[in-house]
PASESE-420939 format. One record per residue (C-alpha): residue in three letters; chain; x, y, z. Coordinates in Angstrom, 2 decimals, decimal comma. Example, Ala and Ser with C-alpha at 12.3 -4.5 7.8 and 13.67 -1.06 7.14 Angstrom:
# residues 2
@resn:ALA; chain:A; u:12,30; v:-4,50; w:7,80
@resn:SER; chain:A; u:13,67; v:-1,06; w:7,14
# end
This chain:
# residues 345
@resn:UNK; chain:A; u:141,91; v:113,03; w:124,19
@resn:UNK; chain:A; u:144,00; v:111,90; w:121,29
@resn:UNK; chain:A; u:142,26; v:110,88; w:117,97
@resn:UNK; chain:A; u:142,77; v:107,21; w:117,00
@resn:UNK; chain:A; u:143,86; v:108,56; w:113,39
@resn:UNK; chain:A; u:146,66; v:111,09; w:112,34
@resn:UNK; chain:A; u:144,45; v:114,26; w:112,27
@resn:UNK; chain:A; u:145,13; v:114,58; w:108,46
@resn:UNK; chain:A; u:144,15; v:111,05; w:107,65
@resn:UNK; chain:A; u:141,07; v:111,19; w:110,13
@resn:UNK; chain:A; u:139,99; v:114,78; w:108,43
@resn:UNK; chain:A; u:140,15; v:112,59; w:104,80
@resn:UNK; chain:A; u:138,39; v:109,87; w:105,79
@resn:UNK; chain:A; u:135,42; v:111,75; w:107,17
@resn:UNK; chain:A; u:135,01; v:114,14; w:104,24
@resn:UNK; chain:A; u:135,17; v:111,00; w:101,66
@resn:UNK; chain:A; u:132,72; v:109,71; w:104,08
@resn:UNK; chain:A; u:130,09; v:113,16; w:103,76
@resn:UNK; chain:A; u:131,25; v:112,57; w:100,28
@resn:UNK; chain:A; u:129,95; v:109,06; w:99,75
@resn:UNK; chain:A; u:126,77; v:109,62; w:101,38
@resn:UNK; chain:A; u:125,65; v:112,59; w:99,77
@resn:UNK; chain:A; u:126,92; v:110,69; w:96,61
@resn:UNK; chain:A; u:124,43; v:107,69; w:97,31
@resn:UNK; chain:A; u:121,43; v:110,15; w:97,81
@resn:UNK; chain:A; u:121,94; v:112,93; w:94,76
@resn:UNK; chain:A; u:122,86; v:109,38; w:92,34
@resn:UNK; chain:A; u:119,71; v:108,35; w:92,72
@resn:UNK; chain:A; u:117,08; v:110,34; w:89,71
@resn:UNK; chain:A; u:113,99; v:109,78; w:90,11
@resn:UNK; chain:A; u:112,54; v:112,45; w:88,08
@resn:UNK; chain:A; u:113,71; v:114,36; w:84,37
@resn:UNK; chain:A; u:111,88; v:117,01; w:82,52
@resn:UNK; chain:A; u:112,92; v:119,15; w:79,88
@resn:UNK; chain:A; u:111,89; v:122,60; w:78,57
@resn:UNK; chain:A; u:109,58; v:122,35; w:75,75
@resn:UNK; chain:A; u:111,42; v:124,84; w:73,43
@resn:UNK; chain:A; u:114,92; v:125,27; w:75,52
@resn:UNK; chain:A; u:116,24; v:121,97; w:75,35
@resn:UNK; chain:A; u:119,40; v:123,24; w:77,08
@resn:UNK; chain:A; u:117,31; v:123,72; w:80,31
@resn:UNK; chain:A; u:116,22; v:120,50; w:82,20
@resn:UNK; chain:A; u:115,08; v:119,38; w:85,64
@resn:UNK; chain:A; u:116,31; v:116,84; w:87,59
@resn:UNK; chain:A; u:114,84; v:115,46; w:90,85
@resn:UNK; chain:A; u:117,10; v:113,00; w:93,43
@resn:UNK; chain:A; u:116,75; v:111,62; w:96,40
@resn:UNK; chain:A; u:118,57; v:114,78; w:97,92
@resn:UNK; chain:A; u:117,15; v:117,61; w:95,97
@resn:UNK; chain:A; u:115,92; v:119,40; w:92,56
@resn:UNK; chain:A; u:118,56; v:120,68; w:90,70
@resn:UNK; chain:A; u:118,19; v:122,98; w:87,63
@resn:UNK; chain:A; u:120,77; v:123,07; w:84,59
@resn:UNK; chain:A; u:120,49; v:125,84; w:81,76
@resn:UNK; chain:A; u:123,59; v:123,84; w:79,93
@resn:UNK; chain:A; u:122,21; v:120,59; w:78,79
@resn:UNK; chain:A; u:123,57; v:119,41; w:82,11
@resn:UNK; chain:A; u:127,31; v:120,76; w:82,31
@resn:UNK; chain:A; u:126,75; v:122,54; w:85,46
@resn:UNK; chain:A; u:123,91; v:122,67; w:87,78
@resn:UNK; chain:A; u:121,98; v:124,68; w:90,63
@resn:UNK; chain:A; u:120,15; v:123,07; w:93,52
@resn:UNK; chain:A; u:116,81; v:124,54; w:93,83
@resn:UNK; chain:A; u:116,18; v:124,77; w:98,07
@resn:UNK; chain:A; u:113,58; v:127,56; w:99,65
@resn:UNK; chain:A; u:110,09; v:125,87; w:100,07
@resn:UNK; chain:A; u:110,96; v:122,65; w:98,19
@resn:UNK; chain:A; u:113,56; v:121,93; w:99,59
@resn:UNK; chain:A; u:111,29; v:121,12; w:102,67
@resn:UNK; chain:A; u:110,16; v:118,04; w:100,97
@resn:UNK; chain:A; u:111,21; v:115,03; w:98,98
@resn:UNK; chain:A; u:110,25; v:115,23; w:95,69
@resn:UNK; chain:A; u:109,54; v:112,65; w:93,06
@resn:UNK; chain:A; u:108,06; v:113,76; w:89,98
@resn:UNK; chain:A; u:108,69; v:116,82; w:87,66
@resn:UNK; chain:A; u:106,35; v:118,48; w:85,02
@resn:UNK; chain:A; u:106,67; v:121,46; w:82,63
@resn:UNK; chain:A; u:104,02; v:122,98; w:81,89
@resn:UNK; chain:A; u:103,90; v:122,80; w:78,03
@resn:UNK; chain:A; u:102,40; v:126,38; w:76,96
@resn:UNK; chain:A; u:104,06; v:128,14; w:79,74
@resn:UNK; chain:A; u:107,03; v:126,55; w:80,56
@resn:UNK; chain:A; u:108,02; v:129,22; w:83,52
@resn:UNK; chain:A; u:105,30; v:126,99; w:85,24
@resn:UNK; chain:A; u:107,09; v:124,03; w:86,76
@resn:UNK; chain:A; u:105,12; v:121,43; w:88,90
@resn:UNK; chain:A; u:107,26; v:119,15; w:91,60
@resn:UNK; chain:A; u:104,82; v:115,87; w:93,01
@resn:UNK; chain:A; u:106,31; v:115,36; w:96,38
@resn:UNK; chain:A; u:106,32; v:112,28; w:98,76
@resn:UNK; chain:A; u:103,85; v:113,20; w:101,02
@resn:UNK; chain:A; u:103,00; v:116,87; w:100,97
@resn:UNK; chain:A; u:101,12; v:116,81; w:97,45
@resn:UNK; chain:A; u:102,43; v:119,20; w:94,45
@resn:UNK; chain:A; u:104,21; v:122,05; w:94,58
@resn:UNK; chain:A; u:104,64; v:125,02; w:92,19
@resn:UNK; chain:A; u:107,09; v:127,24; w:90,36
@resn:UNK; chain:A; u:105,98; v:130,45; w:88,14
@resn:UNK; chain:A; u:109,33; v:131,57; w:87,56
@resn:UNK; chain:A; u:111,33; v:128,54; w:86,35
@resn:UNK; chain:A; u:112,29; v:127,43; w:89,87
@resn:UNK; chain:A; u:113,65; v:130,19; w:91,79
@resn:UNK; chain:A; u:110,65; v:130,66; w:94,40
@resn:UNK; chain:A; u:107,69; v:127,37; w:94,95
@resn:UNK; chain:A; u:104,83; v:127,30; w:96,48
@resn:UNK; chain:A; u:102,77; v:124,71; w:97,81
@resn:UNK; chain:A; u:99,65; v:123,98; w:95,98
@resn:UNK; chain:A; u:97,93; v:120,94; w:97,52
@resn:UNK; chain:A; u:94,01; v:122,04; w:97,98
@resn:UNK; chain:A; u:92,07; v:118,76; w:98,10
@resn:UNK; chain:A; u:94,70; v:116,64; w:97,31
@resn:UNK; chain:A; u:93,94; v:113,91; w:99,91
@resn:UNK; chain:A; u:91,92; v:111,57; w:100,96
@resn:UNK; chain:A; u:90,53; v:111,92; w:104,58
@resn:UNK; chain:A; u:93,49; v:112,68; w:106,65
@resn:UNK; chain:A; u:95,81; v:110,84; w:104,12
@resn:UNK; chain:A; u:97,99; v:113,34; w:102,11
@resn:UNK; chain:A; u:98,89; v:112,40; w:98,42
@resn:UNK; chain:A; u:101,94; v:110,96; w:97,53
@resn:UNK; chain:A; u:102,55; v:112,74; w:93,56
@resn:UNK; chain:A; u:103,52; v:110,31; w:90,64
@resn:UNK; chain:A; u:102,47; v:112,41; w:87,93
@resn:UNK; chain:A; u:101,44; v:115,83; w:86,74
@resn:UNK; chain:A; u:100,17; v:115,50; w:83,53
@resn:UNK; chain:A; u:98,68; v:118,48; w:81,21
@resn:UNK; chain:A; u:95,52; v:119,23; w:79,68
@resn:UNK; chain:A; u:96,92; v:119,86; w:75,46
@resn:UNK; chain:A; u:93,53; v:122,19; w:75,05
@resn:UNK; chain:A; u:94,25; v:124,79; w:78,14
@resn:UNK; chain:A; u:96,84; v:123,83; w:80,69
@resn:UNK; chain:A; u:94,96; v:125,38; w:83,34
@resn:UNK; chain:A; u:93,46; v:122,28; w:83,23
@resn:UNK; chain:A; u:95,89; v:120,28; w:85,40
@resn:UNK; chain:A; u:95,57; v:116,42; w:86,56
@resn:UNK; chain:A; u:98,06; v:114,42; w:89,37
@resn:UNK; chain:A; u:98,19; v:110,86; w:89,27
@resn:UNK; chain:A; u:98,54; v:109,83; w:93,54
@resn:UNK; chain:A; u:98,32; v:106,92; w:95,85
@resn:UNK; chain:A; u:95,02; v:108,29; w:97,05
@resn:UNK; chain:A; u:93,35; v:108,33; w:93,54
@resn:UNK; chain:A; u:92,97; v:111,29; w:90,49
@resn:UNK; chain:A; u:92,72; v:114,69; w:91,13
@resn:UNK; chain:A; u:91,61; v:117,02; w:88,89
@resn:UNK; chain:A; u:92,61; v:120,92; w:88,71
@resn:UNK; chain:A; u:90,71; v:123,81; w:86,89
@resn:UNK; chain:A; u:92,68; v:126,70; w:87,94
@resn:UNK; chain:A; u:96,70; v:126,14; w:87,32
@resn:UNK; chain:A; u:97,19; v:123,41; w:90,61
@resn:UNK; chain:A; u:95,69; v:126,14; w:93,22
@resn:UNK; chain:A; u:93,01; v:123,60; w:94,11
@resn:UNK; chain:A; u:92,09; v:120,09; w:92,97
@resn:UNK; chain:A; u:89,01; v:117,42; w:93,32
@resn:UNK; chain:A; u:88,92; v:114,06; w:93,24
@resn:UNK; chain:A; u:87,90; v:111,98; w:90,15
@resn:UNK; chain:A; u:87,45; v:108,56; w:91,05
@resn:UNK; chain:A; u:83,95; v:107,60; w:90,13
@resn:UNK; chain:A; u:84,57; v:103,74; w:88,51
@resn:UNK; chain:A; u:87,54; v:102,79; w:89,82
@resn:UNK; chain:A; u:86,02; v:100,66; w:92,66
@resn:UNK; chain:A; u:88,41; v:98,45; w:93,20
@resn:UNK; chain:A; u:92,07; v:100,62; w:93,45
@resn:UNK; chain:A; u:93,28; v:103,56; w:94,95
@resn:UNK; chain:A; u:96,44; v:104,23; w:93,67
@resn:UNK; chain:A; u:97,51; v:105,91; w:90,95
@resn:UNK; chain:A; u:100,81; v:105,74; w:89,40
@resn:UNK; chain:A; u:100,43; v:107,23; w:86,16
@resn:UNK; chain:A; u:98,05; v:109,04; w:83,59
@resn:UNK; chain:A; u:98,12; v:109,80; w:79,76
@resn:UNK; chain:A; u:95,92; v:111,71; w:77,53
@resn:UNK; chain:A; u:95,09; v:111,28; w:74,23
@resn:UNK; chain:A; u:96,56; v:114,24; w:72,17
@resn:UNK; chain:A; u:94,00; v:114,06; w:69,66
@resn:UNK; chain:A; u:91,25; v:113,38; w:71,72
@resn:UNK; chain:A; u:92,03; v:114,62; w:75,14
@resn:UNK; chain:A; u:88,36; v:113,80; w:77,08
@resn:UNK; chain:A; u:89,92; v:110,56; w:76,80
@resn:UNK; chain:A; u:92,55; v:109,55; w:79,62
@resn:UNK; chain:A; u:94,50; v:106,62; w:80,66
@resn:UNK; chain:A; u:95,19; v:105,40; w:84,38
@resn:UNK; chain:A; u:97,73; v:103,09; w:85,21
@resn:UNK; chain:A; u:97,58; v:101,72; w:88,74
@resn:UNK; chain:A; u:98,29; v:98,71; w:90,94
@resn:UNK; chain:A; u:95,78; v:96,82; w:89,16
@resn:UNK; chain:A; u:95,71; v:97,59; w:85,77
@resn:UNK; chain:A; u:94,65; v:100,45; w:83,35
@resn:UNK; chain:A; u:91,68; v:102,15; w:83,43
@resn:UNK; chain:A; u:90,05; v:104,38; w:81,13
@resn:UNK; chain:A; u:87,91; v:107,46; w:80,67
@resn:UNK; chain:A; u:86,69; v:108,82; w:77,34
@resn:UNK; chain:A; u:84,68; v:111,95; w:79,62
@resn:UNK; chain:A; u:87,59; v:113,65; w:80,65
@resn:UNK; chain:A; u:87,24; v:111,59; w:84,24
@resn:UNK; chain:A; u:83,71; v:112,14; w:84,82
@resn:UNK; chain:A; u:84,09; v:108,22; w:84,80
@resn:UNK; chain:A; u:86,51; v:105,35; w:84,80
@resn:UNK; chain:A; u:86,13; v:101,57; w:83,18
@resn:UNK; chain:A; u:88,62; v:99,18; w:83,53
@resn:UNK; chain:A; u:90,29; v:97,69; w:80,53
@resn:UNK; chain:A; u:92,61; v:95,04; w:81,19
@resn:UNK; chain:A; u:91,68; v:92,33; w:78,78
@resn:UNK; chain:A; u:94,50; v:90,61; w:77,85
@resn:UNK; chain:A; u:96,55; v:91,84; w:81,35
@resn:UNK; chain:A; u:94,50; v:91,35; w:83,88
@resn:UNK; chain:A; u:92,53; v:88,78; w:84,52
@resn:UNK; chain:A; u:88,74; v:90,06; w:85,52
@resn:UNK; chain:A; u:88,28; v:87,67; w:87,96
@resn:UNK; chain:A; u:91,85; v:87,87; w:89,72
@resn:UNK; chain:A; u:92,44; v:87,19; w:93,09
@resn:UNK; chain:A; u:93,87; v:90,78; w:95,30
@resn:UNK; chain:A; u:92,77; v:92,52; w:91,30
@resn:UNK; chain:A; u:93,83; v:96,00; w:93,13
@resn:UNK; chain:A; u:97,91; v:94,82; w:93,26
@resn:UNK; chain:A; u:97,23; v:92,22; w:90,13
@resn:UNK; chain:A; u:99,40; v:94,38; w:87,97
@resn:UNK; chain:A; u:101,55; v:97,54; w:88,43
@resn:UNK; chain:A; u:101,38; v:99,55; w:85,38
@resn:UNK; chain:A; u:104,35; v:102,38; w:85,90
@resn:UNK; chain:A; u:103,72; v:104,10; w:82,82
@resn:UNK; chain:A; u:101,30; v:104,75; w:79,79
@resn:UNK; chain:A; u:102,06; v:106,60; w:76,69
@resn:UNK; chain:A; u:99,96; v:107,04; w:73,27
@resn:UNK; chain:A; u:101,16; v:106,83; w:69,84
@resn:UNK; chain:A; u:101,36; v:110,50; w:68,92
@resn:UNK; chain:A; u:100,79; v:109,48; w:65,04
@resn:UNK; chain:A; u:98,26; v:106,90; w:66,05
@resn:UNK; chain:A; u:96,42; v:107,72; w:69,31
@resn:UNK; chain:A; u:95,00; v:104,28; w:68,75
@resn:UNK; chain:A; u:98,40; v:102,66; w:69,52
@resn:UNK; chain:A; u:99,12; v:102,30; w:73,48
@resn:UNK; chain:A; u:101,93; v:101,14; w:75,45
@resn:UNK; chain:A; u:101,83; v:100,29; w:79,08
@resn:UNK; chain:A; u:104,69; v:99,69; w:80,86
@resn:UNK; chain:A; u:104,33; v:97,50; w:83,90
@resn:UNK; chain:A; u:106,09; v:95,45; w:86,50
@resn:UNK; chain:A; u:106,31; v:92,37; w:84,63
@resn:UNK; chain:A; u:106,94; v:93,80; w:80,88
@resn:UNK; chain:A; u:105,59; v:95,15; w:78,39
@resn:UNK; chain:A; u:102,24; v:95,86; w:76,60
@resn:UNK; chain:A; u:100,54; v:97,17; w:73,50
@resn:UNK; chain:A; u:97,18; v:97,82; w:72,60
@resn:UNK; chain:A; u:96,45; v:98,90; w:68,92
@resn:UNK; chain:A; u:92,65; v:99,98; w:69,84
@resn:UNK; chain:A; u:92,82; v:102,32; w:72,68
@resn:UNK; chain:A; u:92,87; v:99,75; w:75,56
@resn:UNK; chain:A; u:90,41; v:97,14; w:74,59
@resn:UNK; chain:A; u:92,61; v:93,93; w:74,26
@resn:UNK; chain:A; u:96,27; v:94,40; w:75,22
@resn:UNK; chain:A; u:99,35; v:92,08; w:73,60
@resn:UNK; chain:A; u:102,28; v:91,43; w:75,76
@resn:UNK; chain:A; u:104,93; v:92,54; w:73,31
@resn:UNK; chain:A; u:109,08; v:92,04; w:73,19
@resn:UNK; chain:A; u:109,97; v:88,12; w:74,33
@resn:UNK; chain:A; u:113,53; v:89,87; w:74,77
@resn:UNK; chain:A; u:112,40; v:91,49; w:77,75
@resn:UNK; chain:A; u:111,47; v:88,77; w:79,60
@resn:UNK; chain:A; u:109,22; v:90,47; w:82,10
@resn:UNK; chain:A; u:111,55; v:92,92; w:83,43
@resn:UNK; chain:A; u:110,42; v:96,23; w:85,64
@resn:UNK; chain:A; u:109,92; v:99,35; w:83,12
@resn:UNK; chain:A; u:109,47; v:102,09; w:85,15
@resn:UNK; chain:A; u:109,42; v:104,72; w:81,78
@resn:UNK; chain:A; u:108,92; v:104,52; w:78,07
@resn:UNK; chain:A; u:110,10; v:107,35; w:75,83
@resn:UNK; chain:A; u:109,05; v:107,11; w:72,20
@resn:UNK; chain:A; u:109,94; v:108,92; w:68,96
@resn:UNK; chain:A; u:107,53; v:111,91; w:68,20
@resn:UNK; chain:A; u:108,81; v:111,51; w:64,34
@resn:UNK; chain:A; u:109,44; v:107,63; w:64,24
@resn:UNK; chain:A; u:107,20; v:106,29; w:66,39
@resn:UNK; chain:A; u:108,12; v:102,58; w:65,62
@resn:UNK; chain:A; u:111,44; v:103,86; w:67,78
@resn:UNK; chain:A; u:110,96; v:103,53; w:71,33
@resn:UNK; chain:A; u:112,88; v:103,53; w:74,57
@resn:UNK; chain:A; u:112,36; v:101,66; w:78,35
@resn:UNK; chain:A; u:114,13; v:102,92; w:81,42
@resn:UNK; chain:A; u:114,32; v:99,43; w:82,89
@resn:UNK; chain:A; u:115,74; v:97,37; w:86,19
@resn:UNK; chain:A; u:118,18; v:95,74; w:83,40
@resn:UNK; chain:A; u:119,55; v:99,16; w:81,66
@resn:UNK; chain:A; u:118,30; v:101,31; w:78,43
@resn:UNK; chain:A; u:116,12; v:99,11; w:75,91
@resn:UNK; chain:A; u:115,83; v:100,47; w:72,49
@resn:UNK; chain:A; u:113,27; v:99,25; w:69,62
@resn:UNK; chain:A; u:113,13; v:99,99; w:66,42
@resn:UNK; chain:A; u:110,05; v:98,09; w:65,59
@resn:UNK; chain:A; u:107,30; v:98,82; w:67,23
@resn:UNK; chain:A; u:108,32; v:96,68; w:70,56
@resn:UNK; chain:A; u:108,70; v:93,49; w:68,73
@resn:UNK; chain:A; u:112,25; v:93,29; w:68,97
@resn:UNK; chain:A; u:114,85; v:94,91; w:71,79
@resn:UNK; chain:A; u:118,91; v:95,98; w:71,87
@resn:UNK; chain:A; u:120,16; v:96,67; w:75,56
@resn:UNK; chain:A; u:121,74; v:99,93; w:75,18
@resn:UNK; chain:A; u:124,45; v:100,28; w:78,23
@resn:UNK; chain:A; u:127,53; v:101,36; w:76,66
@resn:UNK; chain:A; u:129,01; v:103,81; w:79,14
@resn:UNK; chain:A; u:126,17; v:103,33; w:82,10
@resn:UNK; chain:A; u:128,01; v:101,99; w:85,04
@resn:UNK; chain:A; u:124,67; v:101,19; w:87,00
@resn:UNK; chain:A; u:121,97; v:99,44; w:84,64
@resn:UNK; chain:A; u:119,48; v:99,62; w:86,76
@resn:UNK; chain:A; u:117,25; v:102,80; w:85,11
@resn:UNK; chain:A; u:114,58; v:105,20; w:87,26
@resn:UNK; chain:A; u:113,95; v:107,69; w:84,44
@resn:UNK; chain:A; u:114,46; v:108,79; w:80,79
@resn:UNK; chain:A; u:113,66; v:111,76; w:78,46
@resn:UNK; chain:A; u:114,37; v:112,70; w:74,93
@resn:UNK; chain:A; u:115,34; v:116,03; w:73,65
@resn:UNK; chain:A; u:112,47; v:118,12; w:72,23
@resn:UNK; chain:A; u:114,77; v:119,11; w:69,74
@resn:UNK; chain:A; u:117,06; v:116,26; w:68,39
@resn:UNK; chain:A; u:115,65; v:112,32; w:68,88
@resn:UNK; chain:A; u:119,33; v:111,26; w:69,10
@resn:UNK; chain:A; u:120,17; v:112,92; w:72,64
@resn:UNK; chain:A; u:118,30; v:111,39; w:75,46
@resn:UNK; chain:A; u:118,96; v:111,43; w:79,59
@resn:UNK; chain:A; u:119,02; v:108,18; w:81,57
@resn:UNK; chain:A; u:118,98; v:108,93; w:85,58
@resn:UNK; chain:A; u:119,52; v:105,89; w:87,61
@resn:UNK; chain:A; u:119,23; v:104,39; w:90,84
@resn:UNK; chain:A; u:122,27; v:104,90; w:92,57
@resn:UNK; chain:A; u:124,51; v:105,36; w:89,46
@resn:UNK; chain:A; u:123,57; v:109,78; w:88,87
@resn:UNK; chain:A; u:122,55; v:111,18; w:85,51
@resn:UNK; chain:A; u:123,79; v:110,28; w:82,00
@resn:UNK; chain:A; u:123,02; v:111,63; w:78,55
@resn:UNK; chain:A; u:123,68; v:109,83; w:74,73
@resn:UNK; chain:A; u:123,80; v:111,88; w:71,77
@resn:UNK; chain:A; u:123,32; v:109,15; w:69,32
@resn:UNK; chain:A; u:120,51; v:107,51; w:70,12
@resn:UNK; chain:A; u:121,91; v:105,04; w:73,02
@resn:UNK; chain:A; u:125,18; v:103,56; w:71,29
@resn:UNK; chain:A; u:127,28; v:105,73; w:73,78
@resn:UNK; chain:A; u:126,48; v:107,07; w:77,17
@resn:UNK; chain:A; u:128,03; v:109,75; w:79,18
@resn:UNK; chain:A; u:128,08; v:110,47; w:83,31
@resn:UNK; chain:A; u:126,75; v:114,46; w:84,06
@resn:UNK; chain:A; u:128,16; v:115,11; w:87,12
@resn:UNK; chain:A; u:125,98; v:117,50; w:89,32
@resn:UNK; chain:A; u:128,80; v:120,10; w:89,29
@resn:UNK; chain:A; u:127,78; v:123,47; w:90,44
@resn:UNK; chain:A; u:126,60; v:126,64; w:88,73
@resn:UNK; chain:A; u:126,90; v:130,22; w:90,04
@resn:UNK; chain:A; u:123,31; v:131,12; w:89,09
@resn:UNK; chain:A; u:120,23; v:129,87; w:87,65
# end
């Protein structure tokens, strides 16, 4: 039987075709973590894959045995041993690297709830001992005491929510934790031996459905002034400048719009970042005022960001749909990083 195409024109076609769809699925980064003291090595998780770069992204090695068994959606470095890499997966709970991503291992223990297996937002680090481990999942908080081998739930106060989307801890005081979720943020100041809920000035405490009333994506702390919080949520920003107990609704420039990451300045903390459905938003005040920073981004619509550890100017942006780009001066101009392949990690 004759092809309907010249066979040189068919063979074309169907490898722009494998092309295009493997495009779609590795241009879509979910996930971006840097080493803490290498800032030439960074982590990047797609829909496809992990991939590993030791170049500030010039060329790149997919990370398959165990992991590549699952779809991954959140990274995490651990910050005093950075060979320690944790992957939150979409369904099969966290996963585990000792040795910088060559070999994982599945370490899930109690990270469920009945027969329901955690989904993995977050992995997020105890500052004082990072065996200490917690995951942020859409069956609640889990807790580990021994490097992610095994994990419990910690739960008790949040009554009315079970998932968990993200979780922050105070650097200066870190018994006290932050939980955003569906409906709001909660917080502990007994290093989740309890939860309140603090949305005054979100949420209203008498809201209709209060376990979807707000998504909160993500929560970070004022490193210079652990009293300042930001929670970035489905509908916009907000502030708190007393450790969650009223919360502003800061930037009119925003207008509401999805931020599904904040990245702020560990020396200027007035400077501040959102990976948003509209693009890169840049502040230089606090959150009062925004600049859409796009130059160079072909697809505005932004899943992740991260700064450099070692220079406040370069920052990654990965997208949805669009791949991974990087600025070296602070968001004027962006550049595309292609995934193209490395011989070795």
């Amino acid at each position: 039987m004759k092809s309907l195409l010249p066979g040189r024109l068919g063979f074309i076609l169907f490898i722009a075709c494998v092309l295009l769809a493997c495009g779609q699925r590795s241009d879509t980064v979910v996930a971006i973590t840097l080493h803490p003291t290498k800032p030439n090595i960074l982590y990047i998780a797609t829909d496809e894959a992990v991939y590993k770069s030791n170049d500030t992204g010039a060329t790149w090695k997919r990370l398959n045995g165990e992991l590549a068994r699952t779809r991954v959606i959140s990274l995490a470095i651990d910050p005093q041993l950075p060979a320690n890499v944790f992957a939150g997966t979409n369904g099969a709970g966290t996963y585990k690297s000792p040795d910088g991503g060559r070999n994982w291992h599945q370490f899930n223990a109690g990270q469920q709830k009945g027969t329901i297996s955690a989904i993995v937002n977050q992995v997020v680090f105890n500052p004082l001992g990072s065996e200490t481990v917690y995951a942020a999942t859409t069956v609640g908080v889990f807790r580990s005491s021994d490097g992610g081998r095994n994990w419990t739930e910690r739960m008790a106060g949040m009554t009315e929510i079970n998932f968990v989307v993200t979780l922050a801890i105070d650097p200066a005081h870190p018994n006290i934790m932050y939980a955003g979720t569906t409906g709001g943020v909660y917080r502990t100041k007994n290093a989740t031996e309890s939860w309140e809920k603090i949305t005054e000035g979100m949420v209203a405490f008498d809201a209709k459905m209060a376990s979807m009333a707000l998504g909160v994506n993500r929560i970070v702390i004022d490193r210079n002034n652990p009293d300042i919080v930001y929670a970035g949520t489905t509908q916009g920003l907000y502030k708190s400048t007393n450790q969650g107990d009223q919360w502003t609704k800061v930037g009119k420039a925003l207008n509401g719009v999805y931020i599904s990451e904040i990245q702020l300045d560990p020396t200027q903390s007035q400077v501040m970042y959102l990976a948003t459905s509209d693009g890169v938003q840049k502040s230089m005040d606090g959150g009062n005022t925004w600049e859409l920073k796009n130059t160079g981004i072909e697809a505005t619509s932004i899943r992740s960001i991260r700064m450099s550890p070692s220079n406040q100017n370069i920052l990654y942006a990965g997208t949805n749909g669009g791949g991974l780009y990087r600025t070296v001066n602070g968001g004027e101009n962006w550049s595309r990083l292609p995934l193209t392949p490395s011989a070795s990690l």
